[in-house]
C-alpha positions as CSV (number, residue, x, y, z in Angstrom):
1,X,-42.7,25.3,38.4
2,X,-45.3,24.4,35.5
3,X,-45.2,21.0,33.8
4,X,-44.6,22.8,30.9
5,X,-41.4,24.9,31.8
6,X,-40.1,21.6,33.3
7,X,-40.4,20.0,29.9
8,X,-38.7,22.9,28.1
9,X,-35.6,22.2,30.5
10,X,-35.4,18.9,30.1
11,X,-35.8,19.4,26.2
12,X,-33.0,21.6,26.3
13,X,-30.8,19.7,28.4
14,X,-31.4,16.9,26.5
15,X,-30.6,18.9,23.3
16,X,-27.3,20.2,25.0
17,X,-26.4,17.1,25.6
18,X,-26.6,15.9,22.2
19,X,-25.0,18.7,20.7
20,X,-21.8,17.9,22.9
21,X,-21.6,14.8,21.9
22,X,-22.4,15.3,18.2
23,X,-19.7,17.9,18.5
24,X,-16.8,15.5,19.8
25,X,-18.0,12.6,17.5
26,X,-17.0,15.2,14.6
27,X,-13.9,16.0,16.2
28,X,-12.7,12.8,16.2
29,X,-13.8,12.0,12.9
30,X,-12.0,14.8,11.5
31,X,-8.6,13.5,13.7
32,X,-9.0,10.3,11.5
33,X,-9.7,11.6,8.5
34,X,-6.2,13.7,8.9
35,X,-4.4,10.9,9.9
36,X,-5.8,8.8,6.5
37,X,-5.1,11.2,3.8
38,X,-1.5,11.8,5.8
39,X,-1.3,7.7,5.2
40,X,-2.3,8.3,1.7
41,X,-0.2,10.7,0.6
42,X,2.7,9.1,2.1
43,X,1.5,6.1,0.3
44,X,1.2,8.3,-3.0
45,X,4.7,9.6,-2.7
46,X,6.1,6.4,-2.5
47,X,4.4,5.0,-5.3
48,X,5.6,7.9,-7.1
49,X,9.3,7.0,-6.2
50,X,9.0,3.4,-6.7
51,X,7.6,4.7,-10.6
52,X,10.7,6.8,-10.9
53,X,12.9,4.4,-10.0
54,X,11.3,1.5,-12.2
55,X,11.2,4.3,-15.1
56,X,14.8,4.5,-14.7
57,X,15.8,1.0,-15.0
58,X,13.8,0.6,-18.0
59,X,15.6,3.7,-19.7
60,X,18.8,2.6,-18.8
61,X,18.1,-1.1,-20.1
62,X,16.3,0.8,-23.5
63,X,19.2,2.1,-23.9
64,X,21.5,-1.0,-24.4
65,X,24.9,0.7,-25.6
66,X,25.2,1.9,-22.0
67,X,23.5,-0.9,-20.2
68,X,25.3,-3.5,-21.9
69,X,28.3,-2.7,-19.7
70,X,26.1,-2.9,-16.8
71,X,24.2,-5.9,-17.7
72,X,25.5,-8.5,-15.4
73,X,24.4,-5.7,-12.4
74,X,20.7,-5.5,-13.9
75,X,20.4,-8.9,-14.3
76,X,21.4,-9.3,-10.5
77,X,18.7,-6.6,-9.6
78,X,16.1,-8.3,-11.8
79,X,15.7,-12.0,-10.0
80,X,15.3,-14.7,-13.0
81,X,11.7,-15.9,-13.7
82,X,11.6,-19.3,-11.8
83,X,13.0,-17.2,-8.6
84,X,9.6,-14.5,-8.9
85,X,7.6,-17.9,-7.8
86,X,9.3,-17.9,-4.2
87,X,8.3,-14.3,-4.0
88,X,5.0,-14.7,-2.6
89,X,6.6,-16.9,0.6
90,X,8.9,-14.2,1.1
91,X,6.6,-11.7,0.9
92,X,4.4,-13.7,3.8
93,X,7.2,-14.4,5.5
94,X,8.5,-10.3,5.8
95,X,5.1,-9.4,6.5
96,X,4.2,-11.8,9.1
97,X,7.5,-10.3,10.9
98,X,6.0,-6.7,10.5
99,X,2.3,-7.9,11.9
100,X,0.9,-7.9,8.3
101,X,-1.6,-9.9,6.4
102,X,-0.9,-10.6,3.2
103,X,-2.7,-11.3,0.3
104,X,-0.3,-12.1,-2.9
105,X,-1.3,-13.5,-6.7
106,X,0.3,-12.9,-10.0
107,X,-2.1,-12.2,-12.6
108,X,-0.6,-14.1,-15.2
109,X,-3.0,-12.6,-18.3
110,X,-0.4,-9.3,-17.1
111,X,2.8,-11.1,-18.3
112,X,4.6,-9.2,-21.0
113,X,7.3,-10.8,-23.3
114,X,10.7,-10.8,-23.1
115,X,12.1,-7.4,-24.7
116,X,15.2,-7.5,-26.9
117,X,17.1,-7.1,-23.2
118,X,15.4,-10.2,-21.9
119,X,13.7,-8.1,-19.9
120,X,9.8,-8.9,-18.8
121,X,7.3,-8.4,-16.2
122,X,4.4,-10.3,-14.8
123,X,1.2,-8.3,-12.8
124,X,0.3,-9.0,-9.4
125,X,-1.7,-7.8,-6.4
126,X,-1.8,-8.0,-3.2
127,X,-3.7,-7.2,0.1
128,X,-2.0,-6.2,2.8
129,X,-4.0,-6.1,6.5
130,X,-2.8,-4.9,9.7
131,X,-2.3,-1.3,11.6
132,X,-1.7,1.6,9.0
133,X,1.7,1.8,10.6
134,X,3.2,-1.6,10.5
135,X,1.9,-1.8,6.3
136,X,4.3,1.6,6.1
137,X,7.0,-0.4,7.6
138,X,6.7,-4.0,5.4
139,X,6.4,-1.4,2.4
140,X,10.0,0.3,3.6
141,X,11.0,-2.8,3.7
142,X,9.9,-4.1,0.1
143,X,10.9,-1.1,-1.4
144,X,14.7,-1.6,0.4
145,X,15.0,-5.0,-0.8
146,X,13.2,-5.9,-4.0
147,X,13.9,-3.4,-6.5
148,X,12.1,-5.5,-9.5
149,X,9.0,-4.7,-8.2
150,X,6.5,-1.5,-9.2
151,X,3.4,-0.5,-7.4
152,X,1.4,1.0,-9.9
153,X,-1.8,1.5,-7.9
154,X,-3.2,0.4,-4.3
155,X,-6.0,1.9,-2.6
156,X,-7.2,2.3,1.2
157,X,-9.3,1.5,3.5
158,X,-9.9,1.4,6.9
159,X,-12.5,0.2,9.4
160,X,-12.7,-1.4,13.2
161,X,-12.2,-5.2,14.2
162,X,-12.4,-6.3,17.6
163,X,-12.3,-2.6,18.9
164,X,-9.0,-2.0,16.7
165,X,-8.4,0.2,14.0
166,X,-7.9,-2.1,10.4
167,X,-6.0,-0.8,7.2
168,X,-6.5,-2.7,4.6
169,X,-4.6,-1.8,1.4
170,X,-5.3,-3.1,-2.2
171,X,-2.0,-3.1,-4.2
172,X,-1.0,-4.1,-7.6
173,X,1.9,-3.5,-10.1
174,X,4.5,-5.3,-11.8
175,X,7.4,-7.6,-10.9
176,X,10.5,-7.8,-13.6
177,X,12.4,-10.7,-14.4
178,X,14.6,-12.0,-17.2
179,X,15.0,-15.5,-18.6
């Protein structure tokens, strides 16, 4: 065989080769890009109940001829403001159960003013670290036990420490509390 037909083989089975493995690169790619926006719209639907049920509470508590009766069961839902302080402890605490970084500040330009039901709210936001999986389950978990609390927006991302897959989510939203 020529030098030259040699080279054309080698060229091509150099070219094959990279071809496969561009092709199962993408493939993977694609498998985590499915398995993100399936996160994410998880995520979305959430946020989206957490809204409804925030939305709810402040309806009810607008309308105070009917809440009134209720009162004393709002204002155990709605922890008082001196309690919100401890909430960044127990949110570290839940999380570091759930293998979850935590990030938590209130953002204390976001704090509105007592309404005529005593009701107010302070911003905050958080960062939460860990597999996409175990951040689902600490969220569960917030959303089962702190129901003065509204996401209002987080956002994703995701990259590779130490040969591991990293979520990191941005959150932030409001917490309620009454004097």
């Amino acid at each position: 065989m020529s030098d030259f037909k040699k080279h054309i083989i080698r060229s091509g089975v150099s070219t094959g080769i990279v071809i496969v493995l561009l092709a199962v690169f993408l493939l993977l790619f694609r498998a985590n890009i499915n398995h993100e926006s399936q996160v994410i719209q998880e995520l979305a639907q959430r946020r989206n109940s957490y809204t409804q049920a925030s939305q709810g509470l402040a309806l009810l508590i607008k309308d105070w001829d009917v809440a009134k009766q209720y009162s004393t069961q709002v204002q155990a839902l709605v922890p008082k403001k001196d309690d919100i302080v401890l909430l960044s402890k127990e949110l570290q605490t839940r999380a570091l159960k759930d293998n979850v970084s935590i990030a938590f500040s209130f953002n204390a330009a976001g704090e509105t003013t007592p309404q005529q039901n005593g009701i107010a709210s302070i911003g905050f936001s958080a960062t939460l670290e860990g597999n996409a999986k175990d951040i689902l389950l600490f969220l569960q978990e917030i959303e089962r036990s702190y129901y003065a609390l509204q996401i209002q927006s987080f956002d994703l991302t995701t990259g590779i420490t130490n040969n591991a897959a990293v979520s990191r989510f941005f959150v932030s939203g409001k917490v309620f509390f009454h004097d």
